[in-house]
Biotite code that builds the C-alpha atoms (Angstrom):
import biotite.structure as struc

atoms = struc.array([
    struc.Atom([-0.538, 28.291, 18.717], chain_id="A", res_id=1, res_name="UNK", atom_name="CA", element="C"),
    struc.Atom([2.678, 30.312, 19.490], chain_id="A", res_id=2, res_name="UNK", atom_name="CA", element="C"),
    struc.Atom([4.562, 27.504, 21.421], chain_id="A", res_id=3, res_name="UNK", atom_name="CA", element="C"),
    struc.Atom([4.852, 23.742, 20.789], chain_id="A", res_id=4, res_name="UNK", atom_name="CA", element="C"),
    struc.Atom([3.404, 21.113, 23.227], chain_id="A", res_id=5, res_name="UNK", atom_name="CA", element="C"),
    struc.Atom([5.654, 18.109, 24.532], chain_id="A", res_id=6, res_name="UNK", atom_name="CA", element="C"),
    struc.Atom([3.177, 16.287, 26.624], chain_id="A", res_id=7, res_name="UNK", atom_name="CA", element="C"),
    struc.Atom([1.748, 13.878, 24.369], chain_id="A", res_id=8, res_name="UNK", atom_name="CA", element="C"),
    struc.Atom([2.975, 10.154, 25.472], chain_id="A", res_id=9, res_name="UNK", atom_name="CA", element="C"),
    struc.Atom([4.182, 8.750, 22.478], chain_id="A", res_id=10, res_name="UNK", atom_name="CA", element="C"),
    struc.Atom([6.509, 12.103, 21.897], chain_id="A", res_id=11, res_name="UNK", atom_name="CA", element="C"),
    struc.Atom([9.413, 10.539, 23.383], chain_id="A", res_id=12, res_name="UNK", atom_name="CA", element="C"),
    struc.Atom([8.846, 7.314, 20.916], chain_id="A", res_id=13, res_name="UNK", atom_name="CA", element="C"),
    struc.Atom([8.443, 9.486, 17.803], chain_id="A", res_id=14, res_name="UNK", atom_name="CA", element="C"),
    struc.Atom([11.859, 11.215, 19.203], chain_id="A", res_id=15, res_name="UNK", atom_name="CA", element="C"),
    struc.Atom([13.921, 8.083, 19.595], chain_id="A", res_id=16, res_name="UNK", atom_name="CA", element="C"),
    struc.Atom([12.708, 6.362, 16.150], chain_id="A", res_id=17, res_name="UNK", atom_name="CA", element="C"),
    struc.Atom([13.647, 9.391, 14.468], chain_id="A", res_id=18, res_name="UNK", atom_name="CA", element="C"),
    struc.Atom([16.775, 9.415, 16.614], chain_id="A", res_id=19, res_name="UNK", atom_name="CA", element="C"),
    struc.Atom([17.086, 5.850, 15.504], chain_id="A", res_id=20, res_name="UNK", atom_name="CA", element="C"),
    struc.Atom([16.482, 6.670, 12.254], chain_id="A", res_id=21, res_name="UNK", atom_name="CA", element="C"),
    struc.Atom([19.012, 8.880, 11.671], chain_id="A", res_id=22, res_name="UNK", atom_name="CA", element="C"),
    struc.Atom([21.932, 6.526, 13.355], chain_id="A", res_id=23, res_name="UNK", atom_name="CA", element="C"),
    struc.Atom([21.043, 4.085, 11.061], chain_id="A", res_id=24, res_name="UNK", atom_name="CA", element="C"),
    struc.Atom([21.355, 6.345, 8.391], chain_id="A", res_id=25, res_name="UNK", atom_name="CA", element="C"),
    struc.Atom([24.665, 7.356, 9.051], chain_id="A", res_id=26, res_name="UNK", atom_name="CA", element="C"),
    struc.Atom([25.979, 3.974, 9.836], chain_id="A", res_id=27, res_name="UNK", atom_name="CA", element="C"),
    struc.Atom([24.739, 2.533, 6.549], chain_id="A", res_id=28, res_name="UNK", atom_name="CA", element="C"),
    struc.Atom([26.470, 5.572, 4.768], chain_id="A", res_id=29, res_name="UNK", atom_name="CA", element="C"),
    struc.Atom([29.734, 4.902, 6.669], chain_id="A", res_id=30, res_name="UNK", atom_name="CA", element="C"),
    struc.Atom([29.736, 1.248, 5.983], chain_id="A", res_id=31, res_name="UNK", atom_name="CA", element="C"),
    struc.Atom([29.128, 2.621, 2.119], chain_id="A", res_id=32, res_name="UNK", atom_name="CA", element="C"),
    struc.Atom([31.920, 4.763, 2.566], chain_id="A", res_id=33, res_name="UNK", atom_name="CA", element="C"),
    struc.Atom([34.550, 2.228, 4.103], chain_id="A", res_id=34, res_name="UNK", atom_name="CA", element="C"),
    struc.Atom([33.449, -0.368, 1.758], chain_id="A", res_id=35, res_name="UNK", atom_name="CA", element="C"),
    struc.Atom([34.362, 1.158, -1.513], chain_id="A", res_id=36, res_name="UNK", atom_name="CA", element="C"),
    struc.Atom([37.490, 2.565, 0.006], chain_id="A", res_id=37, res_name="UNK", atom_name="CA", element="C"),
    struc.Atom([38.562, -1.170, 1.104], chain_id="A", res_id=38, res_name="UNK", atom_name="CA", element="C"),
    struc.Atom([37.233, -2.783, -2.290], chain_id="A", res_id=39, res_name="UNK", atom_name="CA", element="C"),
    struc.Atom([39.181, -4.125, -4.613], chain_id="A", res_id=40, res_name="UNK", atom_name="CA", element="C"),
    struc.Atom([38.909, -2.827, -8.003], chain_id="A", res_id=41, res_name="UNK", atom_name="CA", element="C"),
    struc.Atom([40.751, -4.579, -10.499], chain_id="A", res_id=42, res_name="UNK", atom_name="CA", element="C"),
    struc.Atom([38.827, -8.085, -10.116], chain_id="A", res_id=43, res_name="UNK", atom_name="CA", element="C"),
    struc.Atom([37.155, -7.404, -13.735], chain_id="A", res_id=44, res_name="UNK", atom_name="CA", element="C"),
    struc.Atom([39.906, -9.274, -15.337], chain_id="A", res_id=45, res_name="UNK", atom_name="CA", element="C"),
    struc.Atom([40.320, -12.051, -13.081], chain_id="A", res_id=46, res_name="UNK", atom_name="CA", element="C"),
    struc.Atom([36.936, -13.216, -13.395], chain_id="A", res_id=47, res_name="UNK", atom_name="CA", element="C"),
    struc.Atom([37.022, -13.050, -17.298], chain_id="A", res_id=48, res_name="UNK", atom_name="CA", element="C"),
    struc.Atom([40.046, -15.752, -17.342], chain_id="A", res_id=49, res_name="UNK", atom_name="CA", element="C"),
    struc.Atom([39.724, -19.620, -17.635], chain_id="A", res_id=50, res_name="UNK", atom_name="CA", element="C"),
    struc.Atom([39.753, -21.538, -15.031], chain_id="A", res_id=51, res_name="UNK", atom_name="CA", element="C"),
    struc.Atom([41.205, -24.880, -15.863], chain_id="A", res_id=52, res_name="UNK", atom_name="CA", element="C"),
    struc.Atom([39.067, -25.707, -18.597], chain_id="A", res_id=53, res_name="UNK", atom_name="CA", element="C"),
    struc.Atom([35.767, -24.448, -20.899], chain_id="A", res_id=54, res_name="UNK", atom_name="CA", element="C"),
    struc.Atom([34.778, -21.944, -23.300], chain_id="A", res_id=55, res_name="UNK", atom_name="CA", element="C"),
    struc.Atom([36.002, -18.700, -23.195], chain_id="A", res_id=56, res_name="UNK", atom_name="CA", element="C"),
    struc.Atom([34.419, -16.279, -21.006], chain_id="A", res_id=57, res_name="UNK", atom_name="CA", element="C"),
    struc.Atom([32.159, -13.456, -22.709], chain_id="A", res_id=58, res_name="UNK", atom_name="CA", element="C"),
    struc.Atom([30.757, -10.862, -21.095], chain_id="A", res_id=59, res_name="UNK", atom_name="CA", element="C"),
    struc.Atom([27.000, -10.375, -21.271], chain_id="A", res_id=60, res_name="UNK", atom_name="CA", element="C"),
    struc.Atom([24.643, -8.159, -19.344], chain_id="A", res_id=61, res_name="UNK", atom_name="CA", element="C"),
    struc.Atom([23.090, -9.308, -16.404], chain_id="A", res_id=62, res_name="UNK", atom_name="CA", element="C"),
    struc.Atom([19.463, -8.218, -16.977], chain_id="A", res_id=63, res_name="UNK", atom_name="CA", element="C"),
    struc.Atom([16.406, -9.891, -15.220], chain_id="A", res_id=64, res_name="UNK", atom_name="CA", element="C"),
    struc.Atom([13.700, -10.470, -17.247], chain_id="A", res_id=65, res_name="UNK", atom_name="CA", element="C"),
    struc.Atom([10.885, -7.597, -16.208], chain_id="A", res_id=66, res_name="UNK", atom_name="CA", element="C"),
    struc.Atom([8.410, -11.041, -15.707], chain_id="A", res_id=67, res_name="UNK", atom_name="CA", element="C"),
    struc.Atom([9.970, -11.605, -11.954], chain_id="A", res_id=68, res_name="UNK", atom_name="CA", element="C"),
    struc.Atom([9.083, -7.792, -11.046], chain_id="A", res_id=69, res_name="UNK", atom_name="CA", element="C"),
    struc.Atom([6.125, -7.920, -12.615], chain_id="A", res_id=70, res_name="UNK", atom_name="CA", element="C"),
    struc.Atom([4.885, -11.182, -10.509], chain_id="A", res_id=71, res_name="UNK", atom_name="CA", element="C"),
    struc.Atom([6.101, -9.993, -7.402], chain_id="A", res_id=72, res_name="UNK", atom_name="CA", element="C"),
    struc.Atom([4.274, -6.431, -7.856], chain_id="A", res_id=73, res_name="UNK", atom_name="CA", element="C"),
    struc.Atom([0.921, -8.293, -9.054], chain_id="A", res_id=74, res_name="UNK", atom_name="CA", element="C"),
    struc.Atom([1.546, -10.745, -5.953], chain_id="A", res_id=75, res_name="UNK", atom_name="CA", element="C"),
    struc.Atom([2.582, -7.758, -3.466], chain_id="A", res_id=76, res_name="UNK", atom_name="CA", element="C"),
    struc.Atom([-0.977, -6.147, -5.034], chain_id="A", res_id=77, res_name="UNK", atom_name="CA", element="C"),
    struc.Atom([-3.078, -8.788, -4.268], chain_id="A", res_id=78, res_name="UNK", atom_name="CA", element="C"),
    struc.Atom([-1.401, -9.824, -0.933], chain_id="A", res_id=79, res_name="UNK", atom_name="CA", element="C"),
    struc.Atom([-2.142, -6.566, 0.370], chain_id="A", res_id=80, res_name="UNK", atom_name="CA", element="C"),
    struc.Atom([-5.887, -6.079, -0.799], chain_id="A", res_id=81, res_name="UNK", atom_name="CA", element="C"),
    struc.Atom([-6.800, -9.534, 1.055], chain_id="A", res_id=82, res_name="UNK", atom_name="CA", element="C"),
    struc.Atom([-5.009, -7.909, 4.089], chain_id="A", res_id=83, res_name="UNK", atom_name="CA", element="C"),
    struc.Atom([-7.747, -5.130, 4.250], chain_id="A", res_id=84, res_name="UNK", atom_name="CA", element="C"),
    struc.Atom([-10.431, -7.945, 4.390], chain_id="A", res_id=85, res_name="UNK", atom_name="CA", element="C"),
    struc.Atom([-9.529, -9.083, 7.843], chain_id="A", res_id=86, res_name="UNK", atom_name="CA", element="C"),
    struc.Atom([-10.299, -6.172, 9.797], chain_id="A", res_id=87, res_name="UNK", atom_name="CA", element="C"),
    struc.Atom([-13.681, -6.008, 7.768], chain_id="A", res_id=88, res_name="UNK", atom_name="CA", element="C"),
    struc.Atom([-13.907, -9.920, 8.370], chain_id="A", res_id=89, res_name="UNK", atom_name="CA", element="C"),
    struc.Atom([-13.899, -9.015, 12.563], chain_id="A", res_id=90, res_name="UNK", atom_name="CA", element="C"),
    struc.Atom([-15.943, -5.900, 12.189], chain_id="A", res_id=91, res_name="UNK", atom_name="CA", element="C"),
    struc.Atom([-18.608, -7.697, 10.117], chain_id="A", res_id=92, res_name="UNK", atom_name="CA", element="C"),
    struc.Atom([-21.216, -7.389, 12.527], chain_id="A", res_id=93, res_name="UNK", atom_name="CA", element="C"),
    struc.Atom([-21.236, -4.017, 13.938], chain_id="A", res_id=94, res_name="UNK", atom_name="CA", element="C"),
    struc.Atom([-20.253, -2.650, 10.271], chain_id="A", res_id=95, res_name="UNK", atom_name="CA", element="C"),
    struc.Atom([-23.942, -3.707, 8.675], chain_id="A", res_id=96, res_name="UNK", atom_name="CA", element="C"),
    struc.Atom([-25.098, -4.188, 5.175], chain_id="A", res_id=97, res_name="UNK", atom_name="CA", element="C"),
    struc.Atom([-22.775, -0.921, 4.546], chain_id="A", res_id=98, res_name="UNK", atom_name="CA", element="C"),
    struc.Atom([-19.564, -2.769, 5.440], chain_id="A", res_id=99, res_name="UNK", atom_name="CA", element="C"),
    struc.Atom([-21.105, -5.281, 3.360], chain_id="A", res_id=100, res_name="UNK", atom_name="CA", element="C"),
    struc.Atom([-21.959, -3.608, 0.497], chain_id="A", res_id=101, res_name="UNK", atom_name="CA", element="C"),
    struc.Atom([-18.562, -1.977, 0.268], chain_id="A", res_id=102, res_name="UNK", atom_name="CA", element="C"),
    struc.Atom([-16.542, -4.816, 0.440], chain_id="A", res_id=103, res_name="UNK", atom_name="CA", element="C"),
    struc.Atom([-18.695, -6.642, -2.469], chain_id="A", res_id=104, res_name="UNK", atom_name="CA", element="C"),
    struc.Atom([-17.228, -2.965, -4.337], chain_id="A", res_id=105, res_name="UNK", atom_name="CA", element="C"),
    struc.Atom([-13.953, -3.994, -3.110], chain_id="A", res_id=106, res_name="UNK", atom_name="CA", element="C"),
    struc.Atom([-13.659, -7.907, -4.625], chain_id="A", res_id=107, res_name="UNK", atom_name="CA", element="C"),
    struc.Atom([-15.695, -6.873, -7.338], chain_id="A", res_id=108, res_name="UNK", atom_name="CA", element="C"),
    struc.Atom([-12.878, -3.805, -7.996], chain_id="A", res_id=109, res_name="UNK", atom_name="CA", element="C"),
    struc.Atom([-10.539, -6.380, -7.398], chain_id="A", res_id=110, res_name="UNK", atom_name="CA", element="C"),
    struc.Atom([-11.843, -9.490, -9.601], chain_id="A", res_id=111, res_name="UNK", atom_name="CA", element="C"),
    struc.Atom([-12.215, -6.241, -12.172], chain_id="A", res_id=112, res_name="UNK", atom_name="CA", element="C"),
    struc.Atom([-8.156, -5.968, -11.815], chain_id="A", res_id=113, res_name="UNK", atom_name="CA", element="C"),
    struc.Atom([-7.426, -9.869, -11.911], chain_id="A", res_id=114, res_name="UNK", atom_name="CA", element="C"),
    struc.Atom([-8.959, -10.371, -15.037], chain_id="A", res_id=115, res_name="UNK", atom_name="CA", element="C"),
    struc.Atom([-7.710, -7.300, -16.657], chain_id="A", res_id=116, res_name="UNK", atom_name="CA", element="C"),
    struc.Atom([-4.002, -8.474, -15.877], chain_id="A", res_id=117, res_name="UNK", atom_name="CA", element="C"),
    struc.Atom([-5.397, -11.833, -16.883], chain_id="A", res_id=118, res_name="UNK", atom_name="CA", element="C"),
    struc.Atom([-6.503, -10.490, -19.891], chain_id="A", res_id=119, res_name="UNK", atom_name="CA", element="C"),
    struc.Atom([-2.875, -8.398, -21.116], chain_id="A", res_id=120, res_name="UNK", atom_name="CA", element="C"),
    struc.Atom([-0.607, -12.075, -20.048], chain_id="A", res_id=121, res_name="UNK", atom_name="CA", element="C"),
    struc.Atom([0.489, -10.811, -16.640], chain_id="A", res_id=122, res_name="UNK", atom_name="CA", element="C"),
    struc.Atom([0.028, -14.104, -14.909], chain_id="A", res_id=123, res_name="UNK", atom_name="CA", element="C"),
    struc.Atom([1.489, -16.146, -18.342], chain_id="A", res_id=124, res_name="UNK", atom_name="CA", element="C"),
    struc.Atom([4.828, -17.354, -17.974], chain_id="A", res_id=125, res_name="UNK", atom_name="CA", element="C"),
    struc.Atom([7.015, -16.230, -20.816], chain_id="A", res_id=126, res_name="UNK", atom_name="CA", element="C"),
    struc.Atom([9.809, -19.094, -22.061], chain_id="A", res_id=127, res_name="UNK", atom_name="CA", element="C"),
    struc.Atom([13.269, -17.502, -22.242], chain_id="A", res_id=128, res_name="UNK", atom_name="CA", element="C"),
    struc.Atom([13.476, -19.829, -26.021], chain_id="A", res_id=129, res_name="UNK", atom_name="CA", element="C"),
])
């Protein structure tokens, strides 16, 4: 093909959401910019000091515990899988025993991954003691 084609009728979509795209971009950058210009930097010691009364202040790192992520990512995991069994769930009928069949491979694949996260305490609920 030696020249490119502009007819197709979403073009001018795929134009202004890369358009889009790359305004957003730049205004998030921008706000980055302008944000750590305006910031104030020497707060570090202010919210180390007493205020009125209490223990003194120690610093300490503000780590999560990897047990959120890893309940959200098994959640996000599972959320999504039962999201491909709606359009098999319509389709039931014109898809046959082979839609059938390879959607029993899909729990079963899927029942396969519960239990094996069931299995290495990714659904137990660690105590912080």
């Amino acid at each position: 093909m030696t020249h490119m084609e502009f007819s197709h009728p979403y073009f001018g979509v795929f134009v202004m959401f890369v358009l889009s795209f790359g305004v957003f971009l730049t205004v998030v950058y921008i706000a980055r910019v302008i944000g750590r210009k305006i910031a104030r930097l020497n707060t570090e010691k202010l919210k180390t000091t007493l205020y009125e009364c209490g223990p003194e202040v120690t610093k300490q790192p503000s780590s999560v515990s990897i047990q959120f992520y890893l309940m959200a990512l098994l959640f996000i995991l599972f959320d999504i899988e039962i999201i491909f069994m709606f359009p098999w769930a319509i389709n039931f009928q014109v898809l046959g025993w082979f839609g059938f069949v390879e959607m029993i491979l899909f729990i079963l694949l899927l029942t396969i991954g519960f239990i094996y996260a069931w299995r290495k305490g990714a659904l137990e609920w660690h105590s912080i003691k």
